[in-house]
N, C-alpha and C positions, 0 to 999 in steps of 0.2 A: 470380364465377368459374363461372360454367354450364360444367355436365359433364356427360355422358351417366350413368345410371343404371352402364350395360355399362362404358363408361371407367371410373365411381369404381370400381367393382367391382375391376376389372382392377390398376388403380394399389394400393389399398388391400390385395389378397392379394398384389401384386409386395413391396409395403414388411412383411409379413410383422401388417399390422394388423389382418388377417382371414381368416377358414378360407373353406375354397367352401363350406362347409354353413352357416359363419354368415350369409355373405353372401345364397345361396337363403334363408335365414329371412328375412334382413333384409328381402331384396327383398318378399317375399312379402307381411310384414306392412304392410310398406311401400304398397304398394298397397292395401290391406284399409284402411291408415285415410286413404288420398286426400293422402300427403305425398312431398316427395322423398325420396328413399333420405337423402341427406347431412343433411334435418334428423329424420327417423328415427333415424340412428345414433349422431348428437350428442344427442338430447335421450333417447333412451334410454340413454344411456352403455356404447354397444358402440363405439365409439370417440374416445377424445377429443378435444373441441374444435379443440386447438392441433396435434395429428396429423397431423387429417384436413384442415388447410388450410395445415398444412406440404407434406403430400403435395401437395393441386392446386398451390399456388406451386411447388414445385420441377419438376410436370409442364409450366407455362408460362414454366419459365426463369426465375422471380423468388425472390428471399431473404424467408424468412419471419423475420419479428424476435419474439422473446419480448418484450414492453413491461414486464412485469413483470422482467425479471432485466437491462433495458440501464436506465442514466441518462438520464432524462428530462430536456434544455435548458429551461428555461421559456422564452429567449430564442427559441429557435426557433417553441414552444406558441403567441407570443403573435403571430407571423405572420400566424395565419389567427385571426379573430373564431370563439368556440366556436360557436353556431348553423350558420355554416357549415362547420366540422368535422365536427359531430353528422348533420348531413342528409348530407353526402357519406362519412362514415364513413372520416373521415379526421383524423394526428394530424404535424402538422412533429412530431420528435421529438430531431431532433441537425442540425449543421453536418457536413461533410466537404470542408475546405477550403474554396470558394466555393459547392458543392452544397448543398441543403437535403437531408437525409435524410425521407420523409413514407412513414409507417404507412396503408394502405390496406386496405379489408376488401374492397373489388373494383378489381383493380388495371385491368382492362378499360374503365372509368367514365374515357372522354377526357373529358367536360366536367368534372369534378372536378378533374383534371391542369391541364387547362387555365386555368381560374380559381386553383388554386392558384401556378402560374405567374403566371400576369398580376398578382393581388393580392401575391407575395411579391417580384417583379423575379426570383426567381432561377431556376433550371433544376433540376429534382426527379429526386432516383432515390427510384424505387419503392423499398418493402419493404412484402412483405403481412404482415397480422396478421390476429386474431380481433378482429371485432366488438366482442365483449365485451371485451375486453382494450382496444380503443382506446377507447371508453365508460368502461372505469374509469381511464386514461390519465389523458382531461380529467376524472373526478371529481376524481381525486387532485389533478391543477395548480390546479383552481376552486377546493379546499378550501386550498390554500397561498395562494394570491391573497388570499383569503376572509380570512387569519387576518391577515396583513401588511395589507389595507386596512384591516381592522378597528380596528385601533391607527395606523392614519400616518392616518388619516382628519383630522383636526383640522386646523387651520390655524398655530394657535400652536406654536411650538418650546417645549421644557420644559427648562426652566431649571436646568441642572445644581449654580446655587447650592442651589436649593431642596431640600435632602436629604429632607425628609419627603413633598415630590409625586414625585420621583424614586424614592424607594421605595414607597407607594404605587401607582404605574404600574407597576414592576416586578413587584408582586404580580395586577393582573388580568389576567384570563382571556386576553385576545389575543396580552398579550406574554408570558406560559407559555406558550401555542400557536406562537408562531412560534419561542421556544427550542427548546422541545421540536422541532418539526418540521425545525429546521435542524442538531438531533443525530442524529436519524431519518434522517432522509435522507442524513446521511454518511454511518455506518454500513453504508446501505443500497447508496452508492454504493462504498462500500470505501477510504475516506478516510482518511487516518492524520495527515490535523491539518487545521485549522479554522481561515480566517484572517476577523476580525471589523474591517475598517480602515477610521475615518472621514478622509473629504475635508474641503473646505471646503463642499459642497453633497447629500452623502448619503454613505452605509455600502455599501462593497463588502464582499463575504462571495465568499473563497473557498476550495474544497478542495483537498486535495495530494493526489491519485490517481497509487500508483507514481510518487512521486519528483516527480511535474510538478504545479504549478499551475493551477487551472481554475476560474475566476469563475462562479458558481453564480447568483447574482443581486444587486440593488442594492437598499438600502432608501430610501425618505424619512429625513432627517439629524438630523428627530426622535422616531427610533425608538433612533438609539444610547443615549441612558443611561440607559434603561428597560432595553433588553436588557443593557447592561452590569452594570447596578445585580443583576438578576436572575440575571445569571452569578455576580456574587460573592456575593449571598445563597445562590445554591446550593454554593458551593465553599468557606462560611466565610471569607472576606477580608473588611477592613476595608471599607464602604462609603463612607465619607467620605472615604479616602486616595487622592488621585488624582495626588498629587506625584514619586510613586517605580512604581517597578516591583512587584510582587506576585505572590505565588504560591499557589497551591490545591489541590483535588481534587475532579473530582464524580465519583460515582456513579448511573448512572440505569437502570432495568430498562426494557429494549424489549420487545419478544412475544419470548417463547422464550429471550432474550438477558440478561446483565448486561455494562453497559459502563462501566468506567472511564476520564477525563477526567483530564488536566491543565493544568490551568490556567495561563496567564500573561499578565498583565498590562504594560501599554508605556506610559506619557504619552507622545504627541506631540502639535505645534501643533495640531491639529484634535480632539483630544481622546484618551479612551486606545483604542489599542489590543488585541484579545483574541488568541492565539491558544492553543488547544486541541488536544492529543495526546490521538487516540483509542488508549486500551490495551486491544489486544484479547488478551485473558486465555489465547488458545488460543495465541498465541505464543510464552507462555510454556512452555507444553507440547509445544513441537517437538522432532522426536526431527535428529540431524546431518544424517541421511539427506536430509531437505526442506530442506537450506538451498543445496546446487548444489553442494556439493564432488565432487571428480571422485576416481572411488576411493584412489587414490594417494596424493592429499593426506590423504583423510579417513583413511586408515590410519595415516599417518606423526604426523598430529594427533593420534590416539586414543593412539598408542605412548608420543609425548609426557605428553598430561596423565594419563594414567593408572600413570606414574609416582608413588612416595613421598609426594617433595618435590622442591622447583626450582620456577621463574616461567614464567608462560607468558602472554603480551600482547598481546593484539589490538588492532590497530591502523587507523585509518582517521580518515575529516572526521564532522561531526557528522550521521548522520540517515544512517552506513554500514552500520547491524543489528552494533554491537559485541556490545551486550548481548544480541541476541536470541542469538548464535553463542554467549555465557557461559551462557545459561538455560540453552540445548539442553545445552553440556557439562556442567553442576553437575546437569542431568534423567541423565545416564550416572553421572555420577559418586554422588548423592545413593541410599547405601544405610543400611539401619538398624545398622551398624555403624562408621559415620563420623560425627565432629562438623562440621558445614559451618555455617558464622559468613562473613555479609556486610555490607558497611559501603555503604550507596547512595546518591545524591543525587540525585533522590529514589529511593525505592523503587516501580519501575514495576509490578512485579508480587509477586504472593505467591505464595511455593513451599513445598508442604506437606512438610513435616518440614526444613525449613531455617529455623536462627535470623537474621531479617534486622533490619539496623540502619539506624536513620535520619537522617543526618546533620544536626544542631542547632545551627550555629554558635551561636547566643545561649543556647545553654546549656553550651557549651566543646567539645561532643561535634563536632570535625572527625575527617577521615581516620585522621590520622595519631593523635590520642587513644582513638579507639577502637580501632587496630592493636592497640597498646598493651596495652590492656582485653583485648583476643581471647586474647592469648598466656598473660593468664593463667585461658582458659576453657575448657584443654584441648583445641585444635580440631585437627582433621588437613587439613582444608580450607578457605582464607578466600578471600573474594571481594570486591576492591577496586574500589568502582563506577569511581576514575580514580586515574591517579596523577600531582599538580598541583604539587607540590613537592618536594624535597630532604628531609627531613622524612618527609613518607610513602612517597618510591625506599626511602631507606636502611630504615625498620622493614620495609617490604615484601621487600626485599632480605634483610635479617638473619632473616627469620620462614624465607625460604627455605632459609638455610646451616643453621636448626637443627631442620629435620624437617618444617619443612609446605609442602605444596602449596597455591603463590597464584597467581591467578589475577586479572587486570586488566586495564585499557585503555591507551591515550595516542596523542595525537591525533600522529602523522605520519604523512605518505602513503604509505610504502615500510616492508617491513619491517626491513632492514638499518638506517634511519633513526632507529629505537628506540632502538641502540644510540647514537646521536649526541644523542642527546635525553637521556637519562640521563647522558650523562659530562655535559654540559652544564649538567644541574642540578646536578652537583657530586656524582655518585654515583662513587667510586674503580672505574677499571676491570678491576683485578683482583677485585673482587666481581659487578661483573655477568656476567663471563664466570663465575663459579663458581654462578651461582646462575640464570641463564637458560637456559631449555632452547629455548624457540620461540617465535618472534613469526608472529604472522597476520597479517596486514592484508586488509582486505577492501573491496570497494563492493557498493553495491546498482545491478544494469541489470534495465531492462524487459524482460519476458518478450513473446517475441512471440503475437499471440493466434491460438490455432488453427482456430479457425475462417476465417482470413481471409488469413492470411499464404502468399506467392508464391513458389515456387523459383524461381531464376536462373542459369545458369551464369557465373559471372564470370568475367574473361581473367586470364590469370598476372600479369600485370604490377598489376593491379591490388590483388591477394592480398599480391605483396613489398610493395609499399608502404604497407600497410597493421599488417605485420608476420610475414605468412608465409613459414619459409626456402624458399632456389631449392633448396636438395637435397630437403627435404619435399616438395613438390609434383612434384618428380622421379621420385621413391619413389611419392608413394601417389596421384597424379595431382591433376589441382584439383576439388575437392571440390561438390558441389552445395550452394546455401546457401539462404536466405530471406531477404525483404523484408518489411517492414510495410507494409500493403496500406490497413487502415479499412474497419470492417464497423457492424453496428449491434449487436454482441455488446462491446463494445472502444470504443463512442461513439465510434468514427471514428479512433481513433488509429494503431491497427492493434501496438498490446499490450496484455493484460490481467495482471496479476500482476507480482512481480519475483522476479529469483535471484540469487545474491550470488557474487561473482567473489572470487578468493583468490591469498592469494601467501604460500604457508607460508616460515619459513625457519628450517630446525632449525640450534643451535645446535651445530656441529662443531668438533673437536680444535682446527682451523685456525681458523676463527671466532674462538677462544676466545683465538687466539695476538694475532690481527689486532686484537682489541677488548683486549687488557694492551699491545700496544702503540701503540694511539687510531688503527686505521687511518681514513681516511677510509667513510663511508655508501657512496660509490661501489664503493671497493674491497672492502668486503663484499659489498655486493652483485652484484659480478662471481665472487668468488669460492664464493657460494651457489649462483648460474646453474650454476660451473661444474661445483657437486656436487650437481646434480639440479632443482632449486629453478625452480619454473615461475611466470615475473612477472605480476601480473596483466593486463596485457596479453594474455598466453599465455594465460593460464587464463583468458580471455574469450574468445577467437579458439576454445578448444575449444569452447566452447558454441555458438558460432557456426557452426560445424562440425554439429553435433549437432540444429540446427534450432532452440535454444531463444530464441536472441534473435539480434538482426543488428549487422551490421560497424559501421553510424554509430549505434545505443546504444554496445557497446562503449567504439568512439572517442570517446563523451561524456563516459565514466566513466573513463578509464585515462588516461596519460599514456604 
């Protein structure tokens, strides 16, 4: 990217990265030792590297990509042979639909384009980078190639009769380096599980980033029970059991970071199965604010559990943030003059100054036996990881008509639904109307990512059918919204993060009348709408509104 001395000048005091007095230094010395001003100012660190060619990209119209803070495709990496990346200073870094996204340190450099093009068949959008950031790019993908060839190198498959060469293998150096590096690298990508699944001819490895699945890369098919074998050495599981399903925990320290790991185990035809829950520990320390409730809700939630006693149930499918919304609450509620006792399965996180319990079926210790236990361990506050039976409704139920606030899950889609679910197991409904105050339900939608995301004005008609009323958009006009776009901040999808959509439903007089006498889920839940109660539909469509995520996420997650 050649620049005039005068131009850098100009740009770098417009972006406020330079005074005019540092710049006359800069210049000055600059010529004193015979360099351009821009390798002057980087190598004496008056400004930095990624800055200063943030600045020239965006003066030539091009997006500059951080290489360190996006997911790096290997699929894409292995497009261009690294010598010819390294001489043209260039890096494939992600897909964006049929596009190749490629990192360039001169995006001016047509015959590099061009070859890139011709060798990969596809059509290239720019994004510029640093030099050195594309350089440590390919160290990094060379040093992951490097570990995975290092172990699939052989020819023979290893024989998952042989327990003793299968542990063995598990223990050297290459297949610790590719474990290790394919928990690094989630982490790194912000993955909240880890799918380990063998074919009949190799090991697909993929990550869930916000909700979606995304194939990370494939191994050689005799690297699976080396890494398998080495996952349940690290998480304590039996190594020889390969008949049934298992379960675990690892712990592993990153730089700067400790991560916990859930382990589980699958046999299918082609061998077992892994998949891995990364628990990241700061989850557990979210305060309600961060989880997307819109103030309304989150007042009328707080009013609820901060009550005595009475039930309070969050509700949704598996992998909706139940638990994260119970952390956040029991983090408000959890002071040094309350006893808080929770019963989990397993226990995701640990919370300081809360007694948590572990559910042991081979030792007797379920749900509903340690309820049991709780009540007589003086508690004001208990925490029901779920509630799966008839058995643990009713002690749940009875814990709440005689002085404590419970707090639980259960799995249906709506919150009026609750109440259908519970009679159903055989809970009398004149107890749960006396003893429920609010059911949640919630889902998890992608956040749209900000850096990349389009406004659009959309037509009326499109807004009704989607669920916005004709008198609202009458009133406050049709709102401006946003699309997902795909940038190289977001790996092309055009969301980064998620927020969790809500359908509070407090328990009223009416409610109470409707559930002693078994109204139906529907009719509840008409009669919730009609006393305030915003459906999760609703309360996605506000976010959407708000800029935070868009109309077809929503539509994924709601019904």
């Amino acid at each position: 990217m050649a620049e005039t001395s005068g131009e850098l000048g100009s740009l770098l005091i417009e972006e406020g990265l330079l005074s005019l007095d540092q710049l006359y230094e800069a210049t000055d010395a600059a010529e004193e030792a015979g360099q351009p001003l821009a390798r002057y100012l980087v190598e004496h660190s008056v400004v930095p590297e990624q800055a200063l060619v943030a600045t020239l990209a965006r003066s030539i119209g091009y997006e500059f990509v951080d290489l360190t803070e996006v997911a790096i495709d290997p699929n894409a990496v292995a497009l261009v042979p690294e010598p010819l990346a390294r001489r043209y200073g260039a890096i494939p870094f992600a897909f964006q639909g049929d596009l190749l996204l490629v990192a360039l340190a001169d995006p001016a450099n047509v015959l590099a384009l061009d070859d890139i093009r011709a060798l990969t068949g596809r059509e290239v959008v720019i994004r510029v980078a640093t030099r050195s950031d594309i350089d440590g790019a390919l160290r990094r993908v060379r040093s992951f190639d490097e570990q995975v060839t290092e172990f699939t190198s052989g020819d023979d498959e290893l024989e998952e009769e042989d327990l003793h060469a299968v542990e063995a293998a598990s223990e050297d150096a290459p297949i610790v380096k590719l474990v290790n590096m394919l928990i690094s690298k989630a982490v790194g990508d912000r993955a909240s599980d880890i799918h380990i699944e063998p074919t009949d001819r190799e090991v697909r490895i993929r990550y869930r980033i916000d909700g979606v699945l995304h194939e990370v890369m494939r191994t050689p098919k005799n690297t699976h029970a080396a890494t398998i074998s080495r996952l349940k050495i690290m998480s304590d599981i039996d190594i020889a059991e390969r008949r049934k399903p298992q379960d675990g925990r690892i712990s592993v320290r990153l730089p700067g970071t400790k991560v916990d790991l859930r382990v589980s185990t699958l046999p299918t035809i082609y061998g077992e199965k892994v998949v891995m829950r990364i628990l990241d520990t700061s989850t557990a320390l979210l305060n309600l604010s961060d989880l997307g409730f819109e103030e309304d809700t989150r007042a009328k939630y707080e009013e609820a559990f901060r009550k005595p006693y009475g039930t309070i149930l969050v509700t949704g499918p598996t992998g909706s943030g139940k638990s994260t919304t119970l952390y956040a609450t029991l983090n408000v509620l959890n002071q040094p003059d309350r006893n808080i006792i929770t019963i989990e399965d397993p226990v995701e996180y640990r919370l300081a100054g809360i007694n948590q319990v572990q559910v042991n079926r081979r030792a007797g210790l379920t749900f509903a036996s340690a309820l049991r236990s709780f009540l007589r361990q003086d508690p004001d506050i208990m925490l029901v990881g779920e509630i799966r039976d008839l058995e643990t409704a009713n002690i749940a139920i009875e814990s709440a008509l005689t002085g404590h606030m419970v707090l639980s899950t259960l799995h249906t889609n709506t919150a009026a639904a609750a109440i259908a679910r519970l009679t159903e197991m055989g809970v009398e409904p004149f107890l749960i109307s006396s003893a429920l105050d609010a059911v949640l339900a919630q889902r998890l939608a992608r956040r749209l990512c900000e850096k990349c995301k389009e406004p659009y004005d959309p037509t009326p008609e499109s807004l009704i059918d989607v669920g916005w009323s004709e008198p609202e958009l009458e009133e406050n006009g049709v709102p401006k919204l946003y699309r997902a776009i795909g940038c190289s901040s977001c790996s092309g999808t055009g969301y980064r993060g998620r927020l969790a959509v809500h359908e509070l439903m407090v328990v009223s007089e009416e409610i109470e009348r409707m559930t002693v006498e078994r109204a139906t889920g529907d009719d509840i839940s008409r009669k919730a709408e009609a006393q305030g109660m915003r459906t999760l539909r609703s309360d996605g469509l506000k976010k959407v509104e708000r800029g935070l995520s868009s109309v077809e996420e929503i539509l994924r997650v709601t019904v």
